[in-house]
C-alpha positions as CSV (number, residue, x, y, z in Angstrom):
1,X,-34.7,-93.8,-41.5
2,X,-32.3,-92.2,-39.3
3,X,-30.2,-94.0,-36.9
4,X,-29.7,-91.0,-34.5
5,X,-31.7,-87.8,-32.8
6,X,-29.8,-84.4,-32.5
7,X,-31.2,-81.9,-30.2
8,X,-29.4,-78.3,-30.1
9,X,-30.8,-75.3,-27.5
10,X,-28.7,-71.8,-26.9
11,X,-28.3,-72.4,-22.9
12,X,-27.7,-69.0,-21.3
13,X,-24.0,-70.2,-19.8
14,X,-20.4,-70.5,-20.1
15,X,-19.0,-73.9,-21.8
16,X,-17.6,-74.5,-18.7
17,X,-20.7,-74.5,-16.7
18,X,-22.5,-76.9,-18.6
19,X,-19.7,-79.3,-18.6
20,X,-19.0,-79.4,-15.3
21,X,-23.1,-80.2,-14.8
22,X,-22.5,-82.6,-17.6
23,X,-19.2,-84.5,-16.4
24,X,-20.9,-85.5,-13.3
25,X,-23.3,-88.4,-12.9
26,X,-24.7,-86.8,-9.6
27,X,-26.6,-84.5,-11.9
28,X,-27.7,-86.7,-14.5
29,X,-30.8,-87.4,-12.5
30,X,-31.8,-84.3,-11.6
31,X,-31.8,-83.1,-15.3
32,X,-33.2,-86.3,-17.2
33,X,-36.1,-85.3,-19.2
34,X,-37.4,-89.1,-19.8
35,X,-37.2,-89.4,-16.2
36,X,-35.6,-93.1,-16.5
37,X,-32.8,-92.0,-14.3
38,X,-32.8,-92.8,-10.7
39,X,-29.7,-91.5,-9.5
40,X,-25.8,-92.0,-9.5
41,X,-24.1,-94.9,-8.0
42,X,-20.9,-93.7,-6.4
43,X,-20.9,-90.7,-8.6
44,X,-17.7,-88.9,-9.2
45,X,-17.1,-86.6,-11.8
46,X,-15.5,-87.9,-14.8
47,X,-12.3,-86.7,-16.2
48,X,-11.6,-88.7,-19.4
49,X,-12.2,-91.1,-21.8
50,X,-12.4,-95.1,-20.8
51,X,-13.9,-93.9,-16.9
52,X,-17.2,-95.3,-16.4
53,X,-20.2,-94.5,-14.0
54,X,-23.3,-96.5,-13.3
55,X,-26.8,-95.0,-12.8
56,X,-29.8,-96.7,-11.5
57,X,-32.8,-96.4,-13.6
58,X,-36.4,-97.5,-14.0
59,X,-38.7,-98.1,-16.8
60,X,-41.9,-99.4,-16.4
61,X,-41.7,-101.8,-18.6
62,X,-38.3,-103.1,-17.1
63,X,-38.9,-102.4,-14.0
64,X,-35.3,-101.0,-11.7
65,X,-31.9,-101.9,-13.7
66,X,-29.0,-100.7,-13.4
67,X,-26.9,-99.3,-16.6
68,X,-22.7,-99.1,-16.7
69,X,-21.8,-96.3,-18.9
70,X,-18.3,-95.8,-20.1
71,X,-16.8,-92.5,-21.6
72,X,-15.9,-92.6,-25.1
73,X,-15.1,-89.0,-25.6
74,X,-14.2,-86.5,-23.5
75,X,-12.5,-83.1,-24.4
76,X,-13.0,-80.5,-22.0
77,X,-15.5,-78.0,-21.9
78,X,-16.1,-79.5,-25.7
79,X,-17.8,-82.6,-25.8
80,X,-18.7,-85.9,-23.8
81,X,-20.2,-88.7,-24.1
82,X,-20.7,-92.6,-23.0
83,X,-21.3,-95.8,-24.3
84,X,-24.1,-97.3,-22.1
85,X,-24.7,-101.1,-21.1
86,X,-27.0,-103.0,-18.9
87,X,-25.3,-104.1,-15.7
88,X,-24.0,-107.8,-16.7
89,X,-24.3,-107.3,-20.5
90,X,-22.2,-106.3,-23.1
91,X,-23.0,-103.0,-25.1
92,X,-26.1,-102.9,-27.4
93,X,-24.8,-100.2,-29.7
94,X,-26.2,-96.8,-28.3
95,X,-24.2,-93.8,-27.8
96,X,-24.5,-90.3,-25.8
97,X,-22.9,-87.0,-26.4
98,X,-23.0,-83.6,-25.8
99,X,-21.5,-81.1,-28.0
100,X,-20.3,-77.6,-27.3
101,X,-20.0,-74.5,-29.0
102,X,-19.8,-71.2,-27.6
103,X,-21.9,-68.6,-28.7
104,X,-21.1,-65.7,-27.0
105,X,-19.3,-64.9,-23.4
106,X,-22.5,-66.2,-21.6
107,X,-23.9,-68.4,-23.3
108,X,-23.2,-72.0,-25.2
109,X,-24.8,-73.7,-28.1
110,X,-25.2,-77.3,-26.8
111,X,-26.1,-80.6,-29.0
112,X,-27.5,-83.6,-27.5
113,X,-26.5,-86.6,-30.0
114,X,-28.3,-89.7,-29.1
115,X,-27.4,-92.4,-31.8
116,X,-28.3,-95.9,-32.2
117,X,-26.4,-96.5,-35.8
118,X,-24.6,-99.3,-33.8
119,X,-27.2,-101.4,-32.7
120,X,-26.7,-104.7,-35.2
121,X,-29.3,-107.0,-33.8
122,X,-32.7,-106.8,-35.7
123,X,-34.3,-108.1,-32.6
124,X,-33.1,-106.2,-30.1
125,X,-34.0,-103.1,-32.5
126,X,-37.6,-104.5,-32.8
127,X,-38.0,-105.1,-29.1
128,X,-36.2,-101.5,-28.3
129,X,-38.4,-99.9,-30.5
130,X,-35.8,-97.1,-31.5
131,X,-35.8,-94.2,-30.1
132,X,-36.1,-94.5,-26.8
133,X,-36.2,-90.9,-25.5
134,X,-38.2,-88.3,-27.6
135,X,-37.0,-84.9,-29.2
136,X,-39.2,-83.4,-26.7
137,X,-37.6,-85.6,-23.9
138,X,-34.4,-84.2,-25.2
139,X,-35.5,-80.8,-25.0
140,X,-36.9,-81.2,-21.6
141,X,-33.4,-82.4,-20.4
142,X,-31.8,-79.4,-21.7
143,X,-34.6,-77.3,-19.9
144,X,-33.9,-79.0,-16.7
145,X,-30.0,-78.2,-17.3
146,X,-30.9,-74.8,-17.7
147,X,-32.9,-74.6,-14.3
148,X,-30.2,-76.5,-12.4
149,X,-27.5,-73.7,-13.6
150,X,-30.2,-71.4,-12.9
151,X,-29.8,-70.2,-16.9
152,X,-32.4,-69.3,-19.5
153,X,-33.0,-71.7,-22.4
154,X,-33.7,-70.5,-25.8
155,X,-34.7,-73.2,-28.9
C-alpha cells in the first residue's frame, strides 16, 4: 500500500499564476474539490517556509474545526506545501504540496502530492481511514484552479 496520492493535470497558465492562486489561503476555499474547506482565517499570502495559515473546515463527521497549517516548502513559482494540524494538537503526519513544471510559455504541468507516509499511530490511521480526499477530489481541485484563473485543464 502506498502511503501517498499524486495527482498531475497540464493547467493552461504561467507557473507564476498558479502559484500566486496557490500561496494564498484566501483561495484555498474557493478551489477545494473535497469541499472540507470553509474559508481562510486572516488570510495573507504566504512567502516562505515556517509561515503558517489557518482555515476553517467542516466535515460531517467532525462537524466545524479549525486546522493550523505551516509551510514546509516554499520555492517560488516551484513548489509549496504545508504541514497541517488540528487547532490545539500537534501534527498527525500528513503533508501537502504542489509541484511545478512548466510546460510551455502558457501553460504549467502541476502535481498535487498528498502524503500520509508520516502518520505513526496505527489508530489514528484506522480511525482516519487513509486517504482522505479522493484522486477525483484531487482532480476536481485542479479543475476548480483552472476556473478560478479562468484557464483550461487538460488530464
Amino acid at each position: 500500500m502506498y502511503d501517498e496520492l499524486v495527482v498531475r493535470r497540464v493547467i493552461g497558465a504561467p507557473t507564476v499564476s498558479i502559484f500566486t492562486a496557490l500561496a494564498n489561503p484566501e483561495v484555498h476555499a474557493t478551489i477545494d474539490g473535497s469541499d472540507m474547506l470553509r474559508g481562510a482565517i486572516d488570510p495573507k499570502p504566504l512567502n516562505g517556509v515556517g509561515e503558517t495559515f489557518t482555515m476553517q473546515m467542516y466535515q460531517p463527521a467532525l462537524g466545524e474545526y479549525v486546522m493550523e497549517n505551516t509551510v514546509f516548502v516554499y520555492r517560488l513559482n516551484e513548489e509549496i506545501g504545508w504541514i497541517p494540524n488540528r487547532q490545539g494538537m500537534e501534527p498527525r503526519g500528513t503533508r501537502w504540496s504542489w509541484r511545478l513544471d512548466a510546460v510551455s510559455d502558457g501553460s504549467t504541468g502541476l502535481t498535487q502530492v498528498y502524503d500520509w507516509s508520516g502518520v505513526n499511530d496505527p489508530e489514528f490511521r484506522q480511525a482516519a481511514g487513509f486517504p482522505r480526499v479522493t484522486e477525483q477530489q484531487i482532480a476536481a481541485t485542479m479543475s476548480r484552479l483552472a476556473d478560478h484563473l479562468g484557464v483550461p485543464v487538460e488530464d
